[in-house]
C-alpha positions as CSV (number, residue, x, y, z in Angstrom):
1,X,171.3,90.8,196.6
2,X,174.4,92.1,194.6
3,X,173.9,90.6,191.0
4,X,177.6,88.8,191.2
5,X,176.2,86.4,194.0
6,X,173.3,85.2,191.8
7,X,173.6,81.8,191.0
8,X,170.9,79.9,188.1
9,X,170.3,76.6,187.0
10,X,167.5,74.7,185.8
11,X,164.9,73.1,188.1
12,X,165.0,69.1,188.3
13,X,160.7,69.0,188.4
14,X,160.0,71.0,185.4
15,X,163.3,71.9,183.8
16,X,162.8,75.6,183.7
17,X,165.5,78.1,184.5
18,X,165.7,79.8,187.7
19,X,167.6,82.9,189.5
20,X,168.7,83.2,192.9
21,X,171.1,82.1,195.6
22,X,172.3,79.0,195.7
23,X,171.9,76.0,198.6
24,X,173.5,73.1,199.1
25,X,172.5,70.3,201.1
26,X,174.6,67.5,202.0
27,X,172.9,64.3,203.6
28,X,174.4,61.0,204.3
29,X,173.0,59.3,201.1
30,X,173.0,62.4,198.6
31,X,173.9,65.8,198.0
32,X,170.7,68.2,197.0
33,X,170.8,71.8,195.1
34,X,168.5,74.3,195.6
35,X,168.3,77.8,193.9
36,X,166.3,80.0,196.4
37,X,164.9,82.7,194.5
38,X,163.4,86.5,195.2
39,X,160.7,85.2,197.0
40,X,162.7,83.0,199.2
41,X,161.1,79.7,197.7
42,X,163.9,77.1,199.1
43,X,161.8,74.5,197.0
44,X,163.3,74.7,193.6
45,X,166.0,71.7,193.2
46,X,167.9,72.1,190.5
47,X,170.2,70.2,188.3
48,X,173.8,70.6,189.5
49,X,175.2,70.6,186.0
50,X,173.1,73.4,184.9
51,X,173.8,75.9,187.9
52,X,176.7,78.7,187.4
53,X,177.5,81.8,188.9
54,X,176.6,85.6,187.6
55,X,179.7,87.5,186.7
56,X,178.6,90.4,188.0
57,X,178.2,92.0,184.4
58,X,175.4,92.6,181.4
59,X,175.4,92.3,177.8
60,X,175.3,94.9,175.8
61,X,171.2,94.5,176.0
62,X,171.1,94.8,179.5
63,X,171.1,90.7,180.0
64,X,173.5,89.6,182.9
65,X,175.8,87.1,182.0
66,X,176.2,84.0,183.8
67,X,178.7,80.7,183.8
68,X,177.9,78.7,180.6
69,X,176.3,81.6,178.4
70,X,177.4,81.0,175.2
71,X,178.6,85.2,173.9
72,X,179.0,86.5,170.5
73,X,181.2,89.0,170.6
74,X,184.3,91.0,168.8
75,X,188.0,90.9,169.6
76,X,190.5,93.7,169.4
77,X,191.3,92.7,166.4
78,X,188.3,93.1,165.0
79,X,187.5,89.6,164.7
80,X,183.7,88.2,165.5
81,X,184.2,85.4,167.9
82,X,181.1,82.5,170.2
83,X,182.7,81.6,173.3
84,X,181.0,79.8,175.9
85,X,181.8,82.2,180.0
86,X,183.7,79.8,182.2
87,X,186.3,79.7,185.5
88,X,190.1,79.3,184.3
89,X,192.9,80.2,186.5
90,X,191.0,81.5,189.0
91,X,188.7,84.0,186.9
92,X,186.0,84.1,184.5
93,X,186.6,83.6,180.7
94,X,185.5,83.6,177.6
95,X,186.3,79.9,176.7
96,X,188.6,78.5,173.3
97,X,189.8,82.0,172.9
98,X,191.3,82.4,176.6
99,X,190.4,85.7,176.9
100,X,189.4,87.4,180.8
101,X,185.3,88.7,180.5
102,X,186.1,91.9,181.3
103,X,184.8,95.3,179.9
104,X,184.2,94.2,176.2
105,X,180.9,97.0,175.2
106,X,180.1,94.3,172.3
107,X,179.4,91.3,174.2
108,X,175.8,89.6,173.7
109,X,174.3,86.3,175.2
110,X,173.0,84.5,172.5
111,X,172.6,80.7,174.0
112,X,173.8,78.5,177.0
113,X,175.5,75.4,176.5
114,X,173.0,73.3,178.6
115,X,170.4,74.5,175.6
116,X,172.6,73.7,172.9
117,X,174.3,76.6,172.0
């Protein structure tokens, strides 16, 4: 599965985190989210205001980055900035400072904001 169609969010039973594609199920009286991970275990609900999309790119450790990390990372003008990754205008961003996630080499994951930060 391409990284950039991963979806993770945190499971409703146990509150752990969890990796994989998302599924949505809508029934008369409630709507039910599933992350389906490697293994193709449909089982894991999870909480829909904890689930966000991969970007599609990594840290600078290797980590992938996903909707809601919280990033340390450095402008171009050399200034150290946290922004939490979110959709704006139709793209992923690095929130309060409004710029596009692109191809900074300094960007780290260092939280979530459904952890705290």
């Amino acid at each position: 599965m391409t990284e950039r169609y991963l979806f993770r969010g945190k499971r409703l039973d146990n509150g752990e985190w969890i990796i994989g594609s998302l599924v949505h199920e809508r029934t008369s009286e409630q709507q039910n989210y599933y992350i389906e991970d490697a293994e193709c275990h449909a089982g894991n609900r999870a909480d829909k205001t904890t689930i966000g999309q991969c970007t599609g790119l990594r840290d600078k450790n290797g980590r992938l980055i996903f909707e809601g990390d919280v990033m340390c990372w450095t402008d171009s003008d050399g200034v150290q900035r946290t922004d939490s990754v979110s959709w704006m205008s139709g793209g992923l961003c690095l929130c309060n400072s409004g710029y596009t996630v692109g191809s900074y080499s300094d960007l780290e994951v260092v939280g979530n904001i459904h952890d705290g930060g």
